[in-house]
C-alpha positions in Angstrom: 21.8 30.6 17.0 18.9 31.9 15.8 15.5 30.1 17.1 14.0 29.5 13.6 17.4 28.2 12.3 17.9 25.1 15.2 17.4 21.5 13.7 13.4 20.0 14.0 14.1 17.4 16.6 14.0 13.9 14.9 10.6 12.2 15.3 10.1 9.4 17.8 10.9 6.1 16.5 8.2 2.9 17.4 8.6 -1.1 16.8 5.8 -2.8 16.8 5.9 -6.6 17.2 3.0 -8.8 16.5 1.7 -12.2 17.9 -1.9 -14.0 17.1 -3.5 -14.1 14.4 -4.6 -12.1 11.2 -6.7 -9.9 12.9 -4.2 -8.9 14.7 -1.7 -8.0 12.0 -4.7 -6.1 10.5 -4.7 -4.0 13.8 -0.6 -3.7 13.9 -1.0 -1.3 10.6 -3.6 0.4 12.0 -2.1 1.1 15.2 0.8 2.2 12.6 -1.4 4.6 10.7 -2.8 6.3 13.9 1.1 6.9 15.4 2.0 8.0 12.1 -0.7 10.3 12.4 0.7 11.7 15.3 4.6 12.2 14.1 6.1 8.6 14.8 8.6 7.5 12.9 8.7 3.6 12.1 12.2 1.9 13.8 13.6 -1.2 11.8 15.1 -2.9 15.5 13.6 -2.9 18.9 17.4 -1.7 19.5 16.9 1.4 18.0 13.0 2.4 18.8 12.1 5.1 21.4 8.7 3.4 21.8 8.2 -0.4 21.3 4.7 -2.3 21.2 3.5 -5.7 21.7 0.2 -6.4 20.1 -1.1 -9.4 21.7 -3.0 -13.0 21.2 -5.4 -13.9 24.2 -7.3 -17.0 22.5 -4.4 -19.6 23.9 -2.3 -20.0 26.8 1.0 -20.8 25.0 0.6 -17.3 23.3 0.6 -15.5 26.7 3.5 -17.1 28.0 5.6 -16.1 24.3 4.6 -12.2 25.5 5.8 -12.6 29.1 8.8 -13.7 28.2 9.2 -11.3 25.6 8.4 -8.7 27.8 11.4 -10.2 30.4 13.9 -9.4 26.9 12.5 -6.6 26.7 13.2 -5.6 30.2 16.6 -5.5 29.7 16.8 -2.6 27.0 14.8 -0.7 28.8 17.0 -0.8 32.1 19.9 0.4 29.8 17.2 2.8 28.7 14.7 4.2 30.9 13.5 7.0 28.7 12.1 3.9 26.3 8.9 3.4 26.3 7.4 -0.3 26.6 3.6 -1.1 25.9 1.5 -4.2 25.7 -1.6 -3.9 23.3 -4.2 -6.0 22.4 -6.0 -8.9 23.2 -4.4 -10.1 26.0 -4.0 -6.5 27.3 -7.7 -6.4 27.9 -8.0 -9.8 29.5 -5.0 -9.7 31.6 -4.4 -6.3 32.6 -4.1 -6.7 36.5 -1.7 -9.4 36.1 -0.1 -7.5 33.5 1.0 -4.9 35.9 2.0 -7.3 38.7 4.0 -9.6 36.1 5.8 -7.0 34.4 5.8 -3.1 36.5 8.1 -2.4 33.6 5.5 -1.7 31.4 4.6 2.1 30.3 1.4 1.4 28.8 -1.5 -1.1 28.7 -4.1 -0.8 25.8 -6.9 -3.1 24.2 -8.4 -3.3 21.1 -10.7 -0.4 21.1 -7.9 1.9 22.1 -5.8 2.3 19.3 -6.7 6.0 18.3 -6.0 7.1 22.0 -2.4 5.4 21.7 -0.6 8.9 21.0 -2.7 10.8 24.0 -1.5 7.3 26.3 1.9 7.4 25.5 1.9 11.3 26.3 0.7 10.6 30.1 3.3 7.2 30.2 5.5 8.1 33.2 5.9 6.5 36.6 2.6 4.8 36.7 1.5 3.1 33.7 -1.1 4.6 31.0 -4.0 1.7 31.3 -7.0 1.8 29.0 -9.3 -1.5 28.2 -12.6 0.3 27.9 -14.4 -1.5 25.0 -16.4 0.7 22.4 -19.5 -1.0 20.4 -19.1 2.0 18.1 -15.5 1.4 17.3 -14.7 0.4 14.0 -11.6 2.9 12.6 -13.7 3.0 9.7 -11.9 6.7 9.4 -7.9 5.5 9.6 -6.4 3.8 6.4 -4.1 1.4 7.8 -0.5 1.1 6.5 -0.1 -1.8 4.6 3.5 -3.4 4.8 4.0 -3.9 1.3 3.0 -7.1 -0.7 0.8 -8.6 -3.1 -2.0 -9.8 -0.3 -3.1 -7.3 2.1 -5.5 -8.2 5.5 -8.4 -5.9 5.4 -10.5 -5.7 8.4 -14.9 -6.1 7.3 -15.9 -6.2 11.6 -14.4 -6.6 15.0 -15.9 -8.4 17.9 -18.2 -11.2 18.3 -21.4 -12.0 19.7 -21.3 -15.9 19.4 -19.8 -16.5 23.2 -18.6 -19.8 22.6 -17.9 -21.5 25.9 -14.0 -22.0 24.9 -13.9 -18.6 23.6 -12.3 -15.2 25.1 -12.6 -13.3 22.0 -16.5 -11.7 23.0 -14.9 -10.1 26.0 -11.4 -8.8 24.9 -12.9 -7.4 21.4 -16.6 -6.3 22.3 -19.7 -7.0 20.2 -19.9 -7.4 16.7 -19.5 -4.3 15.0 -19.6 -4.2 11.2 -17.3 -1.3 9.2 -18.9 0.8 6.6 -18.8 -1.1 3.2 -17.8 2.6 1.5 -15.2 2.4 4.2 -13.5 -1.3 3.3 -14.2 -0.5 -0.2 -12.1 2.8 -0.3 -9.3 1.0 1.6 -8.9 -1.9 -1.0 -9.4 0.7 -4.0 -6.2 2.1 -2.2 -4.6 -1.0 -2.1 -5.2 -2.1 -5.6 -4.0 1.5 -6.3 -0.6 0.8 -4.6 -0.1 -3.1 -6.1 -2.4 -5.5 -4.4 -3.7 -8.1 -5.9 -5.4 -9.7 -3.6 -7.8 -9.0 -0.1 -8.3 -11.1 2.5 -11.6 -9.9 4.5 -11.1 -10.1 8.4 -13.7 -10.7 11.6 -14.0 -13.0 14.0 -17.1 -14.2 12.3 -16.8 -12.4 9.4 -19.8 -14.1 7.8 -22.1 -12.5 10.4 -21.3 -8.8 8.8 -24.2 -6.8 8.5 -24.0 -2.9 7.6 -27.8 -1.5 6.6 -29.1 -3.4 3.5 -25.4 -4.7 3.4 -24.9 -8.4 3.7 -21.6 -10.7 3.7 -22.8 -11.9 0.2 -23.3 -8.0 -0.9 -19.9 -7.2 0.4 -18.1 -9.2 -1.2 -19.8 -8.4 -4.9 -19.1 -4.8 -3.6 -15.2 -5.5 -3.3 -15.2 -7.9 -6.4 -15.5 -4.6 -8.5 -12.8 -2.9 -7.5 -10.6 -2.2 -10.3 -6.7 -3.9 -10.3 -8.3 -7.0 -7.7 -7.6 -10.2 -8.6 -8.8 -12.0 -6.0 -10.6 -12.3 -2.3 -10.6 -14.5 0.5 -11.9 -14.3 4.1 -11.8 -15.7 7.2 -13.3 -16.8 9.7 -16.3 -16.8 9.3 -19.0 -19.6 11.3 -21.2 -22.1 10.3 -24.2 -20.9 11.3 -23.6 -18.2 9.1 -23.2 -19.3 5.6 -25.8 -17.9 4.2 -27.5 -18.9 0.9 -25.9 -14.6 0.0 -22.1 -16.1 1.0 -22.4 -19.1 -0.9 -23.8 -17.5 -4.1 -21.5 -14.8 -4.4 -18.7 -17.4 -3.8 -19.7 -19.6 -6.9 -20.6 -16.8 -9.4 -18.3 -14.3 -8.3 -14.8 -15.2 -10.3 -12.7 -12.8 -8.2 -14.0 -15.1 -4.7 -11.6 -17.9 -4.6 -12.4 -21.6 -3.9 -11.0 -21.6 -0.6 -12.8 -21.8 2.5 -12.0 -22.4 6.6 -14.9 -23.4 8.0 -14.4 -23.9 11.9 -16.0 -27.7 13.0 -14.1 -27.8 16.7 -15.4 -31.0 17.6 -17.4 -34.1 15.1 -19.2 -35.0 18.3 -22.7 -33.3 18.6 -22.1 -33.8 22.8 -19.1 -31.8 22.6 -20.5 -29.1 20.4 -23.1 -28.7 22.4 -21.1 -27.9 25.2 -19.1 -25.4 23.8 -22.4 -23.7 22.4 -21.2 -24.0 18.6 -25.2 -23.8 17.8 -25.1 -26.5 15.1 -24.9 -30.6 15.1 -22.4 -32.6 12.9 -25.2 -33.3 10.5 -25.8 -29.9 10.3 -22.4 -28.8 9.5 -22.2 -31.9 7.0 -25.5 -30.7 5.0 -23.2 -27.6 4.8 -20.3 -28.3 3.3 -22.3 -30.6 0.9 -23.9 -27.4 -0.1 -20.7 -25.7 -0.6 -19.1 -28.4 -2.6 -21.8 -28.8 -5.1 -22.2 -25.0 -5.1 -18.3 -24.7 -5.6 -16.9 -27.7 -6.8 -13.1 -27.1 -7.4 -13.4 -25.5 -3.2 -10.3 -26.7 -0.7 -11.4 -26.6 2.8 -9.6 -26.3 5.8 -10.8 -26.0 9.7 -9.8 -25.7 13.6 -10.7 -29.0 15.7 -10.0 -28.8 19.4 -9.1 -31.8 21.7 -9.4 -32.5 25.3 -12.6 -29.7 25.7 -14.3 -30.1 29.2 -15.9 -33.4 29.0 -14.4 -34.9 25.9 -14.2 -38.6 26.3 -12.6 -40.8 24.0 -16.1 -42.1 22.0 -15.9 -38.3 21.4 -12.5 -37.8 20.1 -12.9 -40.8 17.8 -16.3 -39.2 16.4 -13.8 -35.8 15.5 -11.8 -38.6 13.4 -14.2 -40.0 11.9 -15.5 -36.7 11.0 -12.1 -35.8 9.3 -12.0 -39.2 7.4 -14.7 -38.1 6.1 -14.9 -34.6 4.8 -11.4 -35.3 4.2 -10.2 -31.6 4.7 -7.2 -30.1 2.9 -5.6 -28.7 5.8 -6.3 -28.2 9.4 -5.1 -26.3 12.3 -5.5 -28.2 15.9 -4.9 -27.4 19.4 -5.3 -28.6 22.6 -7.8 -27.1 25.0 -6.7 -24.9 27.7 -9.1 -23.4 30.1 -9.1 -19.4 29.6 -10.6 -17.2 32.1 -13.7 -15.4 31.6 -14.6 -17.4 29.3 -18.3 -19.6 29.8 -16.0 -22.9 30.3 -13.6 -21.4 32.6 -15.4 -22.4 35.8 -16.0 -26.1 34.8 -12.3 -27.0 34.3 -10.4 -29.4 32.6 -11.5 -32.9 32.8 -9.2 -34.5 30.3 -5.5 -34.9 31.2 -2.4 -33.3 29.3 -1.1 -36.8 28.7 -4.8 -38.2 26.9 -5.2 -34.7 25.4 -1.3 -34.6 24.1 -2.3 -38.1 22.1 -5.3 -37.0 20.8 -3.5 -34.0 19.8 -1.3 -36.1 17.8 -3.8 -38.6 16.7 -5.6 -35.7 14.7 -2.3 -34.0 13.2 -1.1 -37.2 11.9 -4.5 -38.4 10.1 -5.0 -34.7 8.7 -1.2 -35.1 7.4 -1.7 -38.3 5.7 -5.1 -36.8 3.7 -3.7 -33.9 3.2 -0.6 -35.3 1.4 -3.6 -37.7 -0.5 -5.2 -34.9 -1.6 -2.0 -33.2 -3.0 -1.1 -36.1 -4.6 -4.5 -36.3 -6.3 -3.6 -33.0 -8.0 -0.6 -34.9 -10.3 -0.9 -33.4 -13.8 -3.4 -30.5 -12.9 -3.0 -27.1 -13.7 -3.2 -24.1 -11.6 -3.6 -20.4 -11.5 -0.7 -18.6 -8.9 -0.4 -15.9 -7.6 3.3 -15.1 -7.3 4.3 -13.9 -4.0 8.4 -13.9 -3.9 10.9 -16.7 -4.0 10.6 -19.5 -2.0 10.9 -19.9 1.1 14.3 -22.7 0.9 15.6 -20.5 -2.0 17.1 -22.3 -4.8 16.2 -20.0 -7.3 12.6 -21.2 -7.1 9.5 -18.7 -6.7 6.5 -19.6 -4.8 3.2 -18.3 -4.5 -0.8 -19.6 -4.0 -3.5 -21.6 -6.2 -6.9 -20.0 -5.9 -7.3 -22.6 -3.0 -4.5 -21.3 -1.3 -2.3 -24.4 -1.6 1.8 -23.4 -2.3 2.9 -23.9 -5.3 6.6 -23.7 -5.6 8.2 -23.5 -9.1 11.5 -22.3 -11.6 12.3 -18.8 -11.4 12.3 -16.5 -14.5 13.4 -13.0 -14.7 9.9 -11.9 -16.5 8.1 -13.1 -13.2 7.3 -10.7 -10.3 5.5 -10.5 -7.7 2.1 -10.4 -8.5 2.1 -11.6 -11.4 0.0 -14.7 -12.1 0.9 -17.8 -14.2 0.1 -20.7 -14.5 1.6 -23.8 -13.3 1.4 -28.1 -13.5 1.7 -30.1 -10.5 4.7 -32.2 -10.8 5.4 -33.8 -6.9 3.6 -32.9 -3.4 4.0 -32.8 0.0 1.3 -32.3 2.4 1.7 -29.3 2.3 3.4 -27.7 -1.0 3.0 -28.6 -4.6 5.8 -28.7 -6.5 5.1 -27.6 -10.0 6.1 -26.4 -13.3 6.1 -23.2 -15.5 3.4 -23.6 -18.6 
């Protein structure tokens, strides 16, 4: 057969599975635009993949042991096939990587978060030794690589990676470098692209996103930059810190219809002992002044947070301040977790001074009491009507759609064949959970 006439071989297929948080989704469609790049082909199965990538969480310990176990699955298609390629990206690819190699030799390939564009060149060299690279880059931003968005009518768009806030619970400074900002012409072009392709709404990504600074670019500029791009309906971001939340931010939120009236605002701890110790660099009164701020600024805002229990040192005077804090502020939602030591990290060499038992009750102490408001709060909306964002059908089915209010609640409601996704109607709150209204067409 003639050379020129032989089939092209078939391009190499690669699953990529991701854990963590939004940042990290971000960086699983880059990390899909640079192999496409390259001539990888996306694989709907781990099953059928020639290449298959776990991008990683580091921030808490549960996370790490979901990987390692994955990775002990994993092991098994790869002894039935040992021309597969396995590789562990990400956070906890940088902060783990010696144990990494101990824990799992199976493993082709070991890459952190500043990495991504040397992927195809490390999965070339993967052969009986793995393909290791955790060198962090302060000029690193893929400004220059579209990601590929998975489809949808929200997209995560990342505004700056890294962090220079070292937190004492924190690991995120050392496994994603310094702050970093992207080139506002950069995040612009992407989310003309998106809007281009059906997206109706942005959410703006960094670790604290807040902090961006490009040139004569501020947050607050940013996000009057993004506000004009044709198609947008709306924009969101997260997280950013408290320290932060600048008088630019806050403006741009409450003039600026295409900002919606949601914000997380991180508080960790309502005792200013604790915060102190974890080098937060504000008080509760502080962080009170600010969200008074915001609500006058934005009246109609929702708020959510993080809140940590058990930190090194916490007593129970200080837990009981964090309650009081909730009752309140009375947050809409809140996302809580237990502290657990993480290496490198300022804290690490103090240890843990509260036990799992104390810290397990506190744990549920705080989930309870944010239920109970939250489901308050929900009921409080009775009668009201909202703006959503239509997203798909919900998630129990039943013919029902669901999508968000502008501050991101669910909002659940009757199907009709003229609704799609991303459309936007408008909706009255019938019934609520804690956590979803349950509305009707208007």
């Amino acid at each position: 057969m003639n050379q020129s006439a032989q089939p092209e071989a078939a391009a190499p297929r690669v699953f990529i599975e991701t854990y963590g948080c939004q940042m990290n989704v971000a960086d699983s469609e880059l990390i899909g635009a640079v192999l496409r790049r390259a001539g990888y082909a996306a694989a709907v199965s781990p099953e059928e993949a020639d290449v298959i990538l776990l991008n990683t969480c580091a921030i808490r310990e549960h996370a790490g042991d979901r990987v390692l176990g994955r990775l002990g699955d994993l092991a098994r298609l790869k002894h039935a096939r040992p021309e597969l390629r396995l590789g562990l990206l990400g956070c906890m690819a940088q902060h783990n990587r010696a144990a990494l190699v101990e824990k799992a030799p199976w493993l082709d390939l070991i890459a952190g978060p500043d990495s991504y564009r040397r992927l195809p060149e490390l999965l070339g060299r993967a052969r009986f030794d793995p393909a290791v690279d955790v060198r962090l880059d302060r000029a690193e931003t893929y400004a220059d690589i579209a990601p590929e968005h998975e489809g949808g009518v929200r997209a995560f768009v990342t505004a700056m990676r890294g962090c220079d806030r070292f937190c004492a619970f924190c690991v995120v400074p050392y496994v994603r470098g310094r702050e970093r900002s992207v080139p506002p012409e950069a995040i612009v072009a992407d989310i003309r692209g998106l809007a281009a392709r059906g997206v109706k709404e942005v959410v703006l990504l960094g670790q604290t996103v807040n902090a961006y600074r490009r040139g004569e670019t501020d947050f607050g500029r940013l996000l009057r930059l993004v506000a004009a791009v044709d198609g947008l309906e709306r924009i969101r971001f997260t997280s950013p810190h408290p320290c932060d939340m600048s008088d630019s931010v806050i403006e741009a939120m409450a003039t600026e219809p295409k900002v919606q009236p949601w914000l997380h605002l991180p508080v960790q701890s309502g005792s200013d002992r604790v915060l102190a110790a974890m080098e937060r660099g504000y008080t509760v009164e502080e962080y009170l002044g600010l969200v008074e701020r915001l609500r006058a600024a934005i009246p109609a805002l929702a708020l959510s947070t993080d809140i940590i229990v058990g930190f090194h040192g916490e007593e129970e005077s200080d837990f009981r301040a964090t309650l009081e804090l909730m009752a309140a502020l009375r947050y809409d939602s809140a996302f809580s977790f237990k502290y657990s030591p993480r290496e490198h990290t300022r804290a690490f060499k103090l240890g843990d001074t509260v036990s799992e038992e104390d810290k397990g009750r506190r744990l549920a102490e705080v989930i309870a009491r944010q239920e109970r408001i939250s489901l308050e709060r929900n009921r409080g909306l009775m009668g009201e009507r909202f703006a959503v964002l239509v997203e798909g059908p919900a998630r129990r089915g039943n013919g029902m759609l669901a999508g968000k209010t502008p501050q991101f609640k669910t909002a659940v409601f009757g199907a009709a064949d003229s609704i799609k996704p991303g459309a936007i109607v408008t909706v009255r709150v019938q019934s609520a959970t804690a956590h979803t209204l349950h509305c009707a067409l208007v």
